[in-house]
N, C-alpha and C positions, 0 to 999 in steps of 0.2 A: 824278546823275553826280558823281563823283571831281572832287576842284578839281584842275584842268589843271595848274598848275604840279605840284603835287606827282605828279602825274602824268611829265611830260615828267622831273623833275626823277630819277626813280627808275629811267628806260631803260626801261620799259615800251612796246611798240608798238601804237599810235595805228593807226589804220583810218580815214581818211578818204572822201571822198563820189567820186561819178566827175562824167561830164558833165552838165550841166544843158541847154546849147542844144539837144544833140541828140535829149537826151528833148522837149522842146518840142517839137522839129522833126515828132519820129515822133506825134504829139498834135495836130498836124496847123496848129504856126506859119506863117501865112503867108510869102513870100519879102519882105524889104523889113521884115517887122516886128521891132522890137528883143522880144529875148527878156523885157526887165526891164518892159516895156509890161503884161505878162500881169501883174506883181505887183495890177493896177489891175482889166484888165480880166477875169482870167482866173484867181483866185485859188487857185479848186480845184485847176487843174491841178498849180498851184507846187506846191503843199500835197502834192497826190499824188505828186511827182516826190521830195520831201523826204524823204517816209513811205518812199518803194520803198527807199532809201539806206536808211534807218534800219532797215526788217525786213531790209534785205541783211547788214548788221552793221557798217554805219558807227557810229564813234564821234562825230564829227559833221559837221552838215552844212553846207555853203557857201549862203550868197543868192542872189539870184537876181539879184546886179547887181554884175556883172562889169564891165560899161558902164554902169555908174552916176552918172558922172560929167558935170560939164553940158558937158563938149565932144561926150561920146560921145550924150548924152542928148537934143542940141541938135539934132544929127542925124537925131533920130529924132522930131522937133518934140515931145518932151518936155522941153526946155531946162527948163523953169517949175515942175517939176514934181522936181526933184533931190531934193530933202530928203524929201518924201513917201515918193516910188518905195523910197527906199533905207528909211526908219522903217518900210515897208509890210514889206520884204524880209525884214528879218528878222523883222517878226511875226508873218508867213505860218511863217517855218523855225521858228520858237518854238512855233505853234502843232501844228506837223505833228511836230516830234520829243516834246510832251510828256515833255520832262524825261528822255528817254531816249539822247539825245547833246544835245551841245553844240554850241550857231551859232555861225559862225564868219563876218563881216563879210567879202565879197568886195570889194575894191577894186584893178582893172584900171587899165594905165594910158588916159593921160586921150585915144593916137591922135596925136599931136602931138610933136615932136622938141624935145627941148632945145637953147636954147643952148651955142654958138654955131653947132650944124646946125640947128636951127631957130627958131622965133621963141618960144617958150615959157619966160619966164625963170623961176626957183625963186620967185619973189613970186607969180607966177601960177598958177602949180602949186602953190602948198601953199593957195593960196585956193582952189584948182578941189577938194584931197582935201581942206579942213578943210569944205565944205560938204558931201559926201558923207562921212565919218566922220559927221559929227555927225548925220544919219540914222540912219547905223547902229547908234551907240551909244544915240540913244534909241530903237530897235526894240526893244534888249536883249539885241545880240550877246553871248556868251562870249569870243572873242580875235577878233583882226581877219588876215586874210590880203591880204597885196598880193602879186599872185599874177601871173605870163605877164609882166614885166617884162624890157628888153631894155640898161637903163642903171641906174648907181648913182644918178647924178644925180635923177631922176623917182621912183627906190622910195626915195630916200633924203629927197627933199621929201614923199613921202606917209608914211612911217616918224617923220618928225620931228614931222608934224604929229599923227599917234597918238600919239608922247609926252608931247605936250601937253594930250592931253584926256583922256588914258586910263591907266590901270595894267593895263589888260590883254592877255595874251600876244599878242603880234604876230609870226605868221610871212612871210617875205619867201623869193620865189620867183621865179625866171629861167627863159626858156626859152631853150633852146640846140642849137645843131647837133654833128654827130655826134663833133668835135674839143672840145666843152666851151666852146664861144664863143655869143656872145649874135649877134646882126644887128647889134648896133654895134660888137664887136669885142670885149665883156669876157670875161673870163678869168671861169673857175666859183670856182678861190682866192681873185681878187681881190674879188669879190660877195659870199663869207662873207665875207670879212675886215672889209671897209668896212660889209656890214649888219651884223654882231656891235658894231662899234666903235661904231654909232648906237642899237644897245638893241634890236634883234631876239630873238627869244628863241627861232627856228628859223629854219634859211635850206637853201634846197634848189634844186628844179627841178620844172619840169612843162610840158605841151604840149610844144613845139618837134618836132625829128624823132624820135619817139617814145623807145620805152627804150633803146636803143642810147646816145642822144644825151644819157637819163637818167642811165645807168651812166657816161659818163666824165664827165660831172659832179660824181656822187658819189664822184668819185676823185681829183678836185683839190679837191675842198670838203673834202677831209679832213686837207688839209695849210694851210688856211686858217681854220682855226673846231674846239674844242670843242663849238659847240652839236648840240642832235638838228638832224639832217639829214632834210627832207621829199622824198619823189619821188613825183609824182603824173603817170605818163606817158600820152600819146596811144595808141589804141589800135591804134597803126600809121600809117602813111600811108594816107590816103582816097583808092579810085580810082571814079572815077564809073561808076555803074549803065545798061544800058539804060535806066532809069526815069528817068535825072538825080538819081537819086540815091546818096547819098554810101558808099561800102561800105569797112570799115573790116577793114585783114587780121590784127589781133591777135587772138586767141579768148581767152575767158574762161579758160582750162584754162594757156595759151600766158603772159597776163600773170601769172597766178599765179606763175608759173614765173621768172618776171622779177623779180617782186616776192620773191621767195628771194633771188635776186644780187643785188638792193639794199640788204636788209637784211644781207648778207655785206658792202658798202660802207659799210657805216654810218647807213644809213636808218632813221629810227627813228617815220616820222609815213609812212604807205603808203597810197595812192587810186590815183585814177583822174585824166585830161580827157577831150579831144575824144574823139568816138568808143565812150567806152567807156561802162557801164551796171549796173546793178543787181546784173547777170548775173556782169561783170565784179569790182567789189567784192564780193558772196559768195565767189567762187571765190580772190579775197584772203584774204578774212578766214578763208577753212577751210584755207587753204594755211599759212597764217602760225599757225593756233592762236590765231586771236583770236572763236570765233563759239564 
């Protein structure tokens, strides 16, 4: 692969991976189990789910631990096991792209509200991501993504703490509802501004209430930030099946088509989240002229 900076650096568009939980899911994840458990017990699977992104024509791909972290991990009585889980993550995505895209460190936040809405102060949060960082970077991540984030505060204690161990590309990512607001109330301008100021080197959107909530995002992120702009959206809103399970109303054909009017926003890094699939990324990447 192309060294990313020079890459990002020259406005070339980037094709990133889609969902990970939900191909687990369809693979037949138990309810109750954390998806980042499989790095351990379930390795093929990951491996498999990495490769499908990759023949789809991902440039690269995300770990498999999004909930990596020992609060989220804790949960899932893998508290013990942080730094493993995450060095496993990406040697799984290393092993499964073979040098045909690039890993890129998934770190979610940690599920817990910052000070002063909750008890989580920035000491404790940058010890909770500099122990999962430092997985990921000795797995052999390519850049690192802090991604589904809802405050500056929290991606800004995990951002800081990549600065510190790393030189390499860090994109930072919010999800937001249909007016460009996070659940805590931030503004989409104000998230470029404040992660560009901390050494981001792409700042965007993904998940939240799918592309709709994508596109006005990338429309205030564009009067807050020079950097490339990432939009990686939900494949719709999920409504529940006879089966109980999750059916998701964007079609492969449908995002592609979304992923045009992003790249007319200024999106210059394009994927997928929840919801979407393989299916979904191919149908980007032939839309956009990158496969």
């Amino acid at each position: 692969m192309d060294n990313l900076r020079t890459v990002l650096a020259s406005g070339d568009l980037i094709i990133g991976d889609g969902a990970f939980g939900t191909l687990c899911q369809e693979r037949g994840l138990p309810a109750g189990v954390m998806p980042e458990a499989w790095n351990e017990s379930q390795p093929n699977d990951v491996i498999a789910i990495h490769r499908a992104y990759v023949e789809a024509g991902a440039h690269y791909v995300t770990t498999n631990t999004f909930g990596g972290s020992r609060t989220r991990l804790t949960e899932g009585g893998l508290g013990d096991r942080v730094f493993e889980i995450n060095r496993i993550g990406a040697e799984l995505a290393r092993q499964a792209t073979d040098g045909r895209a690039w890993v890129a460190g998934s770190v979610g936040p940690t599920g817990r509200l910052m000070e002063p809405y909750g008890d989580l102060s920035a000491t404790e949060a940058q010890e909770i991501f500099e122990e999962q960082i430092s997985g990921l970077l000795a797995g052999g991540v390519d850049l690192l993504v802090i991604e589904t984030h809802h405050d500056t505060g929290e991606a800004g204690a995990a951002l800081q703490v990549a600065r510190q161990q790393t030189d390499l590309p860090i994109f930072c990512t919010f999800a937001f509802n249909p007016k460009g607001r996070t659940m805590m109330g931030l503004r989409a301008s104000q998230a470029a501004t404040e992660m560009g100021a901390l050494g981001a080197d792409a700042v965007g959107a993904n998940c939240g209430d799918g592309p709709a909530a994508i596109a006005a995002a990338l429309e205030q992120m564009q009067e807050g930030t020079t950097l490339p702009l990432v939009a990686k959206s939900n494949a719709g809103i999920p409504q529940m099946g006879p089966d109980g399970q999750a059916l998701w109303d964007v079609t492969p054909e449908q995002l592609a088509e979304y992923a045009r009017e992003f790249v007319n926003l200024g999106a210059r890094i394009i994927g997928g989240c929840c919801g979407s699939s393989p299916t979904h990324i191919a149908a980007i990447a032939a839309a956009l002229g990158r496969r």
